[in-house]
N, CA, C and O atoms as a printed pandas DataFrame, in Angstrom:
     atom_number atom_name residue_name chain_id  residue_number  x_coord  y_coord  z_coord
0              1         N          UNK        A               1  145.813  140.412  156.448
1              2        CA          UNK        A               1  145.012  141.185  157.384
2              3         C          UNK        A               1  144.381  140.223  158.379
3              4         O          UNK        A               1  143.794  139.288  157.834
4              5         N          UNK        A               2  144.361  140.229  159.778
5              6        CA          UNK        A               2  143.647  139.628  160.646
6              7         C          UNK        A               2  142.320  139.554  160.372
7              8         O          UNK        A               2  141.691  140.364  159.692
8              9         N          UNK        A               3  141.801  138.368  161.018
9             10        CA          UNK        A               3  139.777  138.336  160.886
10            11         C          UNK        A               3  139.383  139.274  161.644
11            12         O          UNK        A               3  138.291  139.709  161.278
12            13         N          UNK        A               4  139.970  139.978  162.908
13            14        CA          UNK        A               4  139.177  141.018  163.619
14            15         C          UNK        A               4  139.328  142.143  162.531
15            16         O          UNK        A               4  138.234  142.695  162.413
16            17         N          UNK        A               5  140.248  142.679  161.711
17            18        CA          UNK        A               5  140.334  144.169  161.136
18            19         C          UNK        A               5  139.566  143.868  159.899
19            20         O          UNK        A               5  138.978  144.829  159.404
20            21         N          UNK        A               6  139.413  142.226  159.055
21            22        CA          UNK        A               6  138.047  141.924  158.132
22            23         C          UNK        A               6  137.117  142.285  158.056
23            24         O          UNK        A               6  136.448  142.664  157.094
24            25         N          UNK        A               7  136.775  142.156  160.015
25            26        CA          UNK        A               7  135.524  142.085  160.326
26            27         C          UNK        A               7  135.338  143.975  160.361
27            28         O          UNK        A               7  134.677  144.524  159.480
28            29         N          UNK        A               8  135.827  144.566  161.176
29            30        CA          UNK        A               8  135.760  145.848  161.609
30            31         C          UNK        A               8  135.584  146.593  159.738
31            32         O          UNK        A               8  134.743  147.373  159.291
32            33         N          UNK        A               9  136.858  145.870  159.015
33            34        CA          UNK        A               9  136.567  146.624  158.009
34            35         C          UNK        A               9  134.979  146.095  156.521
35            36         O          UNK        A               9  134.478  146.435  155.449
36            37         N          UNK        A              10  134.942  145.530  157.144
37            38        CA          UNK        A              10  133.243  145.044  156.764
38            39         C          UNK        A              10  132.254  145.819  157.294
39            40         O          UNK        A              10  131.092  145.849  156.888
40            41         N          UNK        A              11  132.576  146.261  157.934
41            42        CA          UNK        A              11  131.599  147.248  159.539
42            43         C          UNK        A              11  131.362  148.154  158.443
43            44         O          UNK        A              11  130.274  148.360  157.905
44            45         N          UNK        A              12  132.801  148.834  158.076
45            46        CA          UNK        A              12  132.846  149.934  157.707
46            47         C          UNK        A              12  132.496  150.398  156.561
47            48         O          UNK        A              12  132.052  151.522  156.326
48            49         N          UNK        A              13  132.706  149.473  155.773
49            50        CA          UNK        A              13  132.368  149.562  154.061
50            51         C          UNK        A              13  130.816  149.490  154.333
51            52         O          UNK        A              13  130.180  150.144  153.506
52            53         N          UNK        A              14  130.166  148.953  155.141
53            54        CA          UNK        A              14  128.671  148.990  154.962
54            55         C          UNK        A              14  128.133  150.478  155.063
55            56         O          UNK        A              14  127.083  150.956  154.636
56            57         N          UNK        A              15  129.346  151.153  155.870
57            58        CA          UNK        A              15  128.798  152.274  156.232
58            59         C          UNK        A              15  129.271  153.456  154.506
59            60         O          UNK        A              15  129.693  154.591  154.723
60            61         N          UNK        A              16  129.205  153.252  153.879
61            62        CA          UNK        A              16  129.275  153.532  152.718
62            63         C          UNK        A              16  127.854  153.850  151.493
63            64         O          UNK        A              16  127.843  154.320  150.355
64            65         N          UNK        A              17  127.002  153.438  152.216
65            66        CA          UNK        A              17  125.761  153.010  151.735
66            67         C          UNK        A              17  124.677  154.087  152.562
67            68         O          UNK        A              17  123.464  153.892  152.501
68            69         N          UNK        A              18  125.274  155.265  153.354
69            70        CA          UNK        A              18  124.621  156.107  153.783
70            71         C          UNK        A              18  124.260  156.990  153.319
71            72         O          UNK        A              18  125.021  157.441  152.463
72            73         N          UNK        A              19  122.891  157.806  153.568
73            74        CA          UNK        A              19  122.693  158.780  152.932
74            75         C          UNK        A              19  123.070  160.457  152.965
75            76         O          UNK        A              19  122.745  161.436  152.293
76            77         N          UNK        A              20  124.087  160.155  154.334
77            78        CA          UNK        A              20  124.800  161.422  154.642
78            79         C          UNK        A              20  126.150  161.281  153.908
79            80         O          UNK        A              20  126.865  160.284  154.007
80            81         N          UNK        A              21  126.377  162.156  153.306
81            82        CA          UNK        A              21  128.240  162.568  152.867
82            83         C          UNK        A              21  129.170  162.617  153.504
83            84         O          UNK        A              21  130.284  162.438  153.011
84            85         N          UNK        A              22  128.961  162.898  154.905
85            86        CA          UNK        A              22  129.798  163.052  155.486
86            87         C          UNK        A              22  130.845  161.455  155.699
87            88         O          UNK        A              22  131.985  161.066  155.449
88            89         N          UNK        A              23  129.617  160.959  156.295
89            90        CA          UNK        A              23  129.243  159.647  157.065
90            91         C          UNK        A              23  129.847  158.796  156.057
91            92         O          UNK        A              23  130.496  157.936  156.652
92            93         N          UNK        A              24  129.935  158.634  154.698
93            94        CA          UNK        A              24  130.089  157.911  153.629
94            95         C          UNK        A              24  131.744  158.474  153.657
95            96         O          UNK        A              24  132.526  157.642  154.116
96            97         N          UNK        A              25  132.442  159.984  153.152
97            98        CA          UNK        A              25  133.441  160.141  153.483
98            99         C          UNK        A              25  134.067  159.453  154.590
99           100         O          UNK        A              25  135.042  158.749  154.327
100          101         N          UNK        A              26  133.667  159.541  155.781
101          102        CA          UNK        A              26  134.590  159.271  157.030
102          103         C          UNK        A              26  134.719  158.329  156.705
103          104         O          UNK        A              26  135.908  158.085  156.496
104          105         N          UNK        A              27  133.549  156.899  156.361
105          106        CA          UNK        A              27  133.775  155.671  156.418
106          107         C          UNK        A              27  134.738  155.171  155.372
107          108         O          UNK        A              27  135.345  154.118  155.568
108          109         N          UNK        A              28  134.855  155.662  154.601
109          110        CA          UNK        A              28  136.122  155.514  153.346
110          111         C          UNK        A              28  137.242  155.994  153.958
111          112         O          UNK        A              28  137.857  155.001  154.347
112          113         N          UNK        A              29  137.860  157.024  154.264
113          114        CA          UNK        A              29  138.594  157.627  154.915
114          115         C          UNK        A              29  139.248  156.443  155.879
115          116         O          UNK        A              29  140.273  155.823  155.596
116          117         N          UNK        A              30  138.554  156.280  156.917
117          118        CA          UNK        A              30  138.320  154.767  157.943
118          119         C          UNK        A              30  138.832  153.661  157.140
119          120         O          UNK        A              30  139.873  153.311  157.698
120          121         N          UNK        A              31  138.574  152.745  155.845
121          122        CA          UNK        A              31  138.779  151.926  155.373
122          123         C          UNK        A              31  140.049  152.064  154.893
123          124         O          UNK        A              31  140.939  151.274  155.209
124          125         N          UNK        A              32  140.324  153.532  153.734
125          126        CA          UNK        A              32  141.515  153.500  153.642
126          127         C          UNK        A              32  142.713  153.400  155.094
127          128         O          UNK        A              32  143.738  152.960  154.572
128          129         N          UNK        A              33  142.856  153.507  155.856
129          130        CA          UNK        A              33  143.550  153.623  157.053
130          131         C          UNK        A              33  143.709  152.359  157.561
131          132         O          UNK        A              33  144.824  151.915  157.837
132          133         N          UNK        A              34  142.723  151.760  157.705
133          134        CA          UNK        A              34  142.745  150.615  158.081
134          135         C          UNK        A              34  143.332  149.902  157.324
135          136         O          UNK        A              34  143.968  149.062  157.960
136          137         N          UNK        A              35  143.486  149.770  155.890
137          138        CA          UNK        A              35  143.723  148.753  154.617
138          139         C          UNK        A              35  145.497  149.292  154.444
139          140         O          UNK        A              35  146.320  148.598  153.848
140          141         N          UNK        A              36  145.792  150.465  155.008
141          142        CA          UNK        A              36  146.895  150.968  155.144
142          143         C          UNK        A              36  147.678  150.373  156.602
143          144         O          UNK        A              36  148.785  149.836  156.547
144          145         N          UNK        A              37  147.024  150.536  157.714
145          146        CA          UNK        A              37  147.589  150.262  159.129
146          147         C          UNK        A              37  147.860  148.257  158.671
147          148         O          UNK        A              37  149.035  147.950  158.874
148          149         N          UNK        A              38  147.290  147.465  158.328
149          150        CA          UNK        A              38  147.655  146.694  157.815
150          151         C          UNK        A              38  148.694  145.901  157.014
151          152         O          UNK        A              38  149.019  144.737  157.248
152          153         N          UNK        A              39  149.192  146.715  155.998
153          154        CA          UNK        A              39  150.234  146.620  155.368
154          155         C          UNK        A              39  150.075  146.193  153.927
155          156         O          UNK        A              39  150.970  146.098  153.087
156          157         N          UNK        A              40  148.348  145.871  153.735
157          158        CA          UNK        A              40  147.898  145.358  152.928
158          159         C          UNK        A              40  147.638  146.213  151.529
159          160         O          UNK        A              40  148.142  147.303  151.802
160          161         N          UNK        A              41  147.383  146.256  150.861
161          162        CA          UNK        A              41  146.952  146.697  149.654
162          163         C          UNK        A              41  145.353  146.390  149.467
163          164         O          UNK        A              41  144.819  145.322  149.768
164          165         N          UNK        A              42  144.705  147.509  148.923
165          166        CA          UNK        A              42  142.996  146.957  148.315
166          167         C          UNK        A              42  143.211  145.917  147.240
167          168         O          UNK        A              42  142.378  145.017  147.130
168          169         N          UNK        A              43  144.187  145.962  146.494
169          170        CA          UNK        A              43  144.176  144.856  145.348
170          171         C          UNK        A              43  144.346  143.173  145.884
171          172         O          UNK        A              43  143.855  142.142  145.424
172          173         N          UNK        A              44  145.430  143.452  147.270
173          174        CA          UNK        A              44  145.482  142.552  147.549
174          175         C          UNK        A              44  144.038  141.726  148.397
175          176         O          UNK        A              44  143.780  140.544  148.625
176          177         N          UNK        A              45  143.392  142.903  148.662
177          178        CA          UNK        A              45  141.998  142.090  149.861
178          179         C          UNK        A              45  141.126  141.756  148.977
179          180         O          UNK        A              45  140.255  140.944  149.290
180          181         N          UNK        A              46  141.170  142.331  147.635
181          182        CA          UNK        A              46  140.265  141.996  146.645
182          183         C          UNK        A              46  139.907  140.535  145.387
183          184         O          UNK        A              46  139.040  139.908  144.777
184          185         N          UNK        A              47  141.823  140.746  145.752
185          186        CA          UNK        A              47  141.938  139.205  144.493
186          187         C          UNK        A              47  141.420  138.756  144.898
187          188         O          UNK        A              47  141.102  139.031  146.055
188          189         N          UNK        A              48  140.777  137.349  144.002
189          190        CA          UNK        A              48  140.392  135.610  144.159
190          191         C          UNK        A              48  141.697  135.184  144.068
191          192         O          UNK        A              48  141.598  134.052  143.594
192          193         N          UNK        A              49  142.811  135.415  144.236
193          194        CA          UNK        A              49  144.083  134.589  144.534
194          195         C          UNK        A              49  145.051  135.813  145.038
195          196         O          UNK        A              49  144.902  137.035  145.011
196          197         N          UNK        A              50  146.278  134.828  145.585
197          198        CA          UNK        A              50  147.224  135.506  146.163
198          199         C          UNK        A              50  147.697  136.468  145.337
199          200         O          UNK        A              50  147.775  136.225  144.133
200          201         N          UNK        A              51  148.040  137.556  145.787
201          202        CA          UNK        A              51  148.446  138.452  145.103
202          203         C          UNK        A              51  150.145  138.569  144.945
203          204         O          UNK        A              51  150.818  139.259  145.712
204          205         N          UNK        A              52  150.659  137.861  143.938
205          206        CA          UNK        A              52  152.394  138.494  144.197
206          207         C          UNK        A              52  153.226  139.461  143.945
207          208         O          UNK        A              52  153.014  140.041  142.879
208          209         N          UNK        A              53  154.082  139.821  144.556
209          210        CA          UNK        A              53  154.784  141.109  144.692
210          211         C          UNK        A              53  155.904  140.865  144.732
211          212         O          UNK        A              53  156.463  139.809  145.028
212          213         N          UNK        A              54  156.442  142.146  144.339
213          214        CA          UNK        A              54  157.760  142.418  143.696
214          215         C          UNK        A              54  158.719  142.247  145.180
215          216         O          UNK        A              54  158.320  141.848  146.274
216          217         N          UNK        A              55  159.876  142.622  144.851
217          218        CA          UNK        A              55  161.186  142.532  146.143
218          219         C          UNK        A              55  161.194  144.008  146.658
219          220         O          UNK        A              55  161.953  144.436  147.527
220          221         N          UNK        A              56  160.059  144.856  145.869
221          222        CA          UNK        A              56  160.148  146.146  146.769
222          223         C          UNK        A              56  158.942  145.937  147.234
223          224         O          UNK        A              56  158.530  147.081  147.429
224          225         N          UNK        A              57  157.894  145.016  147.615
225          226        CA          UNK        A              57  156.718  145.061  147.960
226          227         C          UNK        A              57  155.897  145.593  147.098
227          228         O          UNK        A              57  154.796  145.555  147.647
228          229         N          UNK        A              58  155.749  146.259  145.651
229          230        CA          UNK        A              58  155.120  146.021  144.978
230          231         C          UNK        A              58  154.009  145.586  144.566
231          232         O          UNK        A              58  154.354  144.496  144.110
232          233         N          UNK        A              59  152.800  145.671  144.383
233          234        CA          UNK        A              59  151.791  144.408  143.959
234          235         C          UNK        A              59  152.117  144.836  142.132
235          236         O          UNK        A              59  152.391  145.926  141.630
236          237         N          UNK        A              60  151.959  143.599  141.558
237          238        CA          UNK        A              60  152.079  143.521  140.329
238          239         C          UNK        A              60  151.167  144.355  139.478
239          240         O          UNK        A              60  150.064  144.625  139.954
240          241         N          UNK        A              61  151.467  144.787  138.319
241          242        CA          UNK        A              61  150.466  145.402  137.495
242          243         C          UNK        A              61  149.450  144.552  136.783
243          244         O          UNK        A              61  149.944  143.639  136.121
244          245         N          UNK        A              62  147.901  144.669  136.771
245          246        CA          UNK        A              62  146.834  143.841  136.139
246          247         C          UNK        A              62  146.833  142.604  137.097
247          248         O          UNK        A              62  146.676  141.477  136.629
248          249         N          UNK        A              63  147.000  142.802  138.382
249          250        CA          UNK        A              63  146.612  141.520  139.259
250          251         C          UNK        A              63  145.952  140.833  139.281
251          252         O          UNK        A              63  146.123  139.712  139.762
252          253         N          UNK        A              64  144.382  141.485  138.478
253          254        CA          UNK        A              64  142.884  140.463  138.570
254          255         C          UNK        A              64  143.185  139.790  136.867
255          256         O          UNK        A              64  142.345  138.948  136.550
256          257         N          UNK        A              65  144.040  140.019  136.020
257          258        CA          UNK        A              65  143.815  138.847  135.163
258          259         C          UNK        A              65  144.337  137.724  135.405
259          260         O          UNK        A              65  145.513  137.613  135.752
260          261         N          UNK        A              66  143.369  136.534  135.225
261          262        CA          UNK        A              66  143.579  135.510  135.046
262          263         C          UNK        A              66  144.228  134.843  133.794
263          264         O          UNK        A              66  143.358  134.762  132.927
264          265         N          UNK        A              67  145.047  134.491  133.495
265          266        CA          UNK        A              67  145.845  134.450  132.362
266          267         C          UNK        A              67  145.195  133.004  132.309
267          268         O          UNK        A              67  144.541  133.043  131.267
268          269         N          UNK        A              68  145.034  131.828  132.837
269          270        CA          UNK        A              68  144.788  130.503  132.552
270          271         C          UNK        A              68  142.688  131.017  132.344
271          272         O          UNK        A              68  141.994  130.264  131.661
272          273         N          UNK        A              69  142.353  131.668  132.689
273          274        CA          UNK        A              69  140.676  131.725  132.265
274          275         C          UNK        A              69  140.635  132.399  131.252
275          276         O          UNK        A              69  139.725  132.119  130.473
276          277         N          UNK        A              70  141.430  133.345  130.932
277          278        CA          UNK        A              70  142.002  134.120  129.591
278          279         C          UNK        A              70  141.952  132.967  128.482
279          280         O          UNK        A              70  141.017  132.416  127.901
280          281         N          UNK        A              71  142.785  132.885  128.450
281          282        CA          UNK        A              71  143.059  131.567  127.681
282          283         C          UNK        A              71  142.581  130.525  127.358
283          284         O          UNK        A              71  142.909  130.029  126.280
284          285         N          UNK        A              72  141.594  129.846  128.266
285          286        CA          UNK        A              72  140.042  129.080  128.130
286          287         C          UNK        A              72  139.207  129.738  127.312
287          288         O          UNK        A              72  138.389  129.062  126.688
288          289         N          UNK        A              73  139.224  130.836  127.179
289          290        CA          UNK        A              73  137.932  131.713  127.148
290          291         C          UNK        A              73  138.665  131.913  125.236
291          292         O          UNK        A              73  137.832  131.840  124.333
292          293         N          UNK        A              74  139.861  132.098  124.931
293          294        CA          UNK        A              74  140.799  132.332  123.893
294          295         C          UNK        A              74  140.556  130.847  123.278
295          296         O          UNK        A              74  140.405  131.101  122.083
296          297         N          UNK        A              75  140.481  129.981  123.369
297          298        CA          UNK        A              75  140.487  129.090  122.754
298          299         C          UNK        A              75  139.105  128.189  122.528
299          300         O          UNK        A              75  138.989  127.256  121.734
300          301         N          UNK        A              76  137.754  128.876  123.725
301          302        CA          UNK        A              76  136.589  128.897  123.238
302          303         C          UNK        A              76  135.744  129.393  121.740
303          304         O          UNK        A              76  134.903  129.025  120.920
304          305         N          UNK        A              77  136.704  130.539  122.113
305          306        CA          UNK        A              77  136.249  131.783  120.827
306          307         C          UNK        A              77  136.865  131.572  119.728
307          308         O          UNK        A              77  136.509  132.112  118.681
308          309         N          UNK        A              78  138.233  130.470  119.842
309          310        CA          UNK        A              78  139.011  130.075  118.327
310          311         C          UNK        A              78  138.269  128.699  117.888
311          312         O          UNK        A              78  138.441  128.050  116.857
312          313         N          UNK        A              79  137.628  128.514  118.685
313          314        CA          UNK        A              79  136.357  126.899  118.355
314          315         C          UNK        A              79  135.392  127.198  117.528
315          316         O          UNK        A              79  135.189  126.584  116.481
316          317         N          UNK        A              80  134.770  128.095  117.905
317          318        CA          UNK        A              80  133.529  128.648  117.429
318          319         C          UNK        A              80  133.898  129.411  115.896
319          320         O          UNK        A              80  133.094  129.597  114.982
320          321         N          UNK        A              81  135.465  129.810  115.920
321          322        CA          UNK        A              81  135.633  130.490  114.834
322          323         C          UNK        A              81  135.384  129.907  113.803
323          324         O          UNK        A              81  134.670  130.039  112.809
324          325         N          UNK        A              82  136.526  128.837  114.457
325          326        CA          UNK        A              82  137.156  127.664  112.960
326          327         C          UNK        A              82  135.721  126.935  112.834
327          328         O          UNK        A              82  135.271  127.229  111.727
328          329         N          UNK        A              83  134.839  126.109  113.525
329          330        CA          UNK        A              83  133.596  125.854  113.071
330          331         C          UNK        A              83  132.942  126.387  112.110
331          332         O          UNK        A              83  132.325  125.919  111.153
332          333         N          UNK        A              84  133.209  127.714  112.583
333          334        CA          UNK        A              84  132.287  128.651  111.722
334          335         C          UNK        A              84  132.920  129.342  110.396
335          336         O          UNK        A              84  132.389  130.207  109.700
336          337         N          UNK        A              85  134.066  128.797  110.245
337          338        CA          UNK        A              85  134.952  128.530  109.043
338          339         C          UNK        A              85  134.454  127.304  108.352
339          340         O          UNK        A              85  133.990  127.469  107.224
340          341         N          UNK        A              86  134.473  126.377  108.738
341          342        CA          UNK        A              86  134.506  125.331  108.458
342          343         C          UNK        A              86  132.757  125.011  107.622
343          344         O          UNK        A              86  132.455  124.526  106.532
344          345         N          UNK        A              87  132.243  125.354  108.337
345          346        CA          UNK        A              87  130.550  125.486  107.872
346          347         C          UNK        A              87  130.729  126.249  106.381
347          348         O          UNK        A              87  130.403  125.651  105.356
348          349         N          UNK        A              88  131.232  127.516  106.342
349          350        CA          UNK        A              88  131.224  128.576  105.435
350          351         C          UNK        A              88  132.227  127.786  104.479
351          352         O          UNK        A              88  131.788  128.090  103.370
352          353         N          UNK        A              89  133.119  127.100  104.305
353          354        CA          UNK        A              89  133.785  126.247  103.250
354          355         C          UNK        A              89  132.671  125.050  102.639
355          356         O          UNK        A              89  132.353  124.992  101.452
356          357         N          UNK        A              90  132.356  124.481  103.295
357          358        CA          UNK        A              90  131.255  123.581  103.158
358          359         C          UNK        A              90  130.282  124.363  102.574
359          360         O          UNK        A              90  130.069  123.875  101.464
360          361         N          UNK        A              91  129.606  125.295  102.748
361          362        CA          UNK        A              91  128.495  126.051  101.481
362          363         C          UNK        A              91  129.472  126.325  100.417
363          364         O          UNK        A              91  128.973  125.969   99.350
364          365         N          UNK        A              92  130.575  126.776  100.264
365          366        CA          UNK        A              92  130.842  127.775   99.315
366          367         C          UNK        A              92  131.038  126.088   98.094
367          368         O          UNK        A              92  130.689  126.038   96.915
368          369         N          UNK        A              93  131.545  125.189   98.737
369          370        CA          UNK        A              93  131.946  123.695   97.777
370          371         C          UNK        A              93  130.447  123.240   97.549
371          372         O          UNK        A              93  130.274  122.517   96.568
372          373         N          UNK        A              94  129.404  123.539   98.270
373          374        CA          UNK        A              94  128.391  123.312   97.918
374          375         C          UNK        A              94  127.807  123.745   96.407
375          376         O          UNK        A              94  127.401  123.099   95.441
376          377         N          UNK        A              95  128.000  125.398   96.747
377          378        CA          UNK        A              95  127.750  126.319   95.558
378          379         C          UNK        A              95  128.659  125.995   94.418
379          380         O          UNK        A              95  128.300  126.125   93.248
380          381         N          UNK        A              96  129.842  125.570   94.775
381          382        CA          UNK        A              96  130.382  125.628   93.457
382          383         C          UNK        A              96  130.375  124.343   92.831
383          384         O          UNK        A              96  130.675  124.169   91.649
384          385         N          UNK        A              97  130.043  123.473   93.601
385          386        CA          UNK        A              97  129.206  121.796   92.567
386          387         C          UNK        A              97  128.164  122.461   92.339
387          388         O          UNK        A              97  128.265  122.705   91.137
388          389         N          UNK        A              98  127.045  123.007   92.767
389          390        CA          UNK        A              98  125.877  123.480   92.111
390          391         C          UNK        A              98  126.525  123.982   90.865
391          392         O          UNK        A              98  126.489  123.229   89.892
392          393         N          UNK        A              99  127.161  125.234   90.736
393          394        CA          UNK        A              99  127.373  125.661   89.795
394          395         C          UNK        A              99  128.030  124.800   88.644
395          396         O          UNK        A              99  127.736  124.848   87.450
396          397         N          UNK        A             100  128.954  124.025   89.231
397          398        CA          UNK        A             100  129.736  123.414   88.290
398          399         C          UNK        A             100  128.362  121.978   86.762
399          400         O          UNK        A             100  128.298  121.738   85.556
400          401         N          UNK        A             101  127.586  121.517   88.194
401          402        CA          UNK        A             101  126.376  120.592   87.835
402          403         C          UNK        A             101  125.199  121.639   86.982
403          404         O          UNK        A             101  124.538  120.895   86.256
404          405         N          UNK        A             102  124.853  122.714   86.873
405          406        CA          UNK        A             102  124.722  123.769   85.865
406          407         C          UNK        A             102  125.336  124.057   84.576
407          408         O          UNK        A             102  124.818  124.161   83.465
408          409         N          UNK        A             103  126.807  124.190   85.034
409          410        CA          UNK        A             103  127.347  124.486   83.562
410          411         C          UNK        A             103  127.741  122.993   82.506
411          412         O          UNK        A             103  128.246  123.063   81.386
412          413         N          UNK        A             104  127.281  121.487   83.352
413          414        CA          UNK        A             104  127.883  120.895   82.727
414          415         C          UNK        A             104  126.568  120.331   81.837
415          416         O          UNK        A             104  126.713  119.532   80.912
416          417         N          UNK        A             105  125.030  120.961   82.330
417          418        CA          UNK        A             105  123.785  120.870   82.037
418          419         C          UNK        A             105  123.802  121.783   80.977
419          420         O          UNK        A             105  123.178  121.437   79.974
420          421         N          UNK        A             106  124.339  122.815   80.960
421          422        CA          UNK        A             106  124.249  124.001   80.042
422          423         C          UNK        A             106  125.342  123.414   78.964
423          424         O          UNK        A             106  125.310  123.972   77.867
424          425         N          UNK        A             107  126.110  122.574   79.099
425          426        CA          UNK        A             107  126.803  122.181   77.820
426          427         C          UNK        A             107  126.430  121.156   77.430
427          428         O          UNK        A             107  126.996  120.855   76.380
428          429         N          UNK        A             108  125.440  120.145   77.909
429          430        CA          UNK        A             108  125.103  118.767   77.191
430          431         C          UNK        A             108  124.219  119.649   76.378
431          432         O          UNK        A             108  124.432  119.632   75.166
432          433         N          UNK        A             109  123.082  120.564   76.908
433          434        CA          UNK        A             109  122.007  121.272   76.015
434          435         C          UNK        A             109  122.742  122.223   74.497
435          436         O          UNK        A             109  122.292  122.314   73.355
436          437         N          UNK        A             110  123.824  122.728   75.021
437          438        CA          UNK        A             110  124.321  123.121   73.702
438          439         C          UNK        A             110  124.704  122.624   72.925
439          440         O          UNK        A             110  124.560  123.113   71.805
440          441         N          UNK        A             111  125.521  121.170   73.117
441          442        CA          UNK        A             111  126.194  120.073   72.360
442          443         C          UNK        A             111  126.190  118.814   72.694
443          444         O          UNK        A             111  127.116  118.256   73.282
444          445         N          UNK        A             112  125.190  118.313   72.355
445          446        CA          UNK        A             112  124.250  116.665   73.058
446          447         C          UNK        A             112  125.412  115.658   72.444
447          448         O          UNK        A             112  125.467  114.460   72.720
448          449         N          UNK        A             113  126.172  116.228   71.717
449          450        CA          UNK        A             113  127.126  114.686   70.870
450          451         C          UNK        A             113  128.311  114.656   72.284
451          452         O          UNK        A             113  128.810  113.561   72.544
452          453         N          UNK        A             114  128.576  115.463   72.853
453          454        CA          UNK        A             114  129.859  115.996   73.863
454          455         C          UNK        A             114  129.181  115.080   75.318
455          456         O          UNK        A             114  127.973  115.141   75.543
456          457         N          UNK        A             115  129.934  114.424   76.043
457          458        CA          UNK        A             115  129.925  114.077   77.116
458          459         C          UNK        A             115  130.765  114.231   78.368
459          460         O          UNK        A             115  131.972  113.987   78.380
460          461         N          UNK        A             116  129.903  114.750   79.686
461          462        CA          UNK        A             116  130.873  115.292   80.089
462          463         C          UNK        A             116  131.054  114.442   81.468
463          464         O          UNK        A             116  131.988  114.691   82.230
């Protein structure tokens, strides 16, 4: 899309924010047309990146995911998991030397000749 039809269509979307219906219709109405006389797509004026398209002109399906911030974000949340695995193994070996240092207390007291 050119910077003059940016600009015009910036005009217009502000006018969206009115308190008449009408005025809010037309100006949508207006935007769609414009975003149409263009050749452009809303998905496409919207991405943070280029938008690619198919050999029929197409815009792709799920355009705004980011598959590489996806995936940052996927392997943040598998950090925090396994940590938090890792913590929870560490008590449970905790508990079970406790326990184990218990039962081996509970058998010197039953049989003081036995060493364990």
């Amino acid at each position: 899309m050119r910077q003059g039809d940016l600009v015009k269509l910036v005009r217009i979307l502000g006018m969206l924010g009115s308190d008449h219906a009408g005025e809010r219709a037309s100006a949508a109405l207006a935007a769609h047309r414009l975003v149409r006389a263009s050749g452009e797509s809303w998905a496409a004026l919207l991405s943070p990146y280029k938008v690619p398209r198919t050999p029929r002109g197409r815009v792709f399906v799920d355009i705004f995911h980011d598959p590489v911030r996806a995936a940052a974000s996927r392997m943040r949340q598998l950090r925090r998991e396994n940590e938090d695995l890792r913590n929870e193994v560490k008590r449970l070996r905790q508990w079970l030397d406790a326990r184990r240092a218990t039962a081996r207390r509970t058998a010197r007291l039953k049989d003081p000749g036995t060493v364990r």
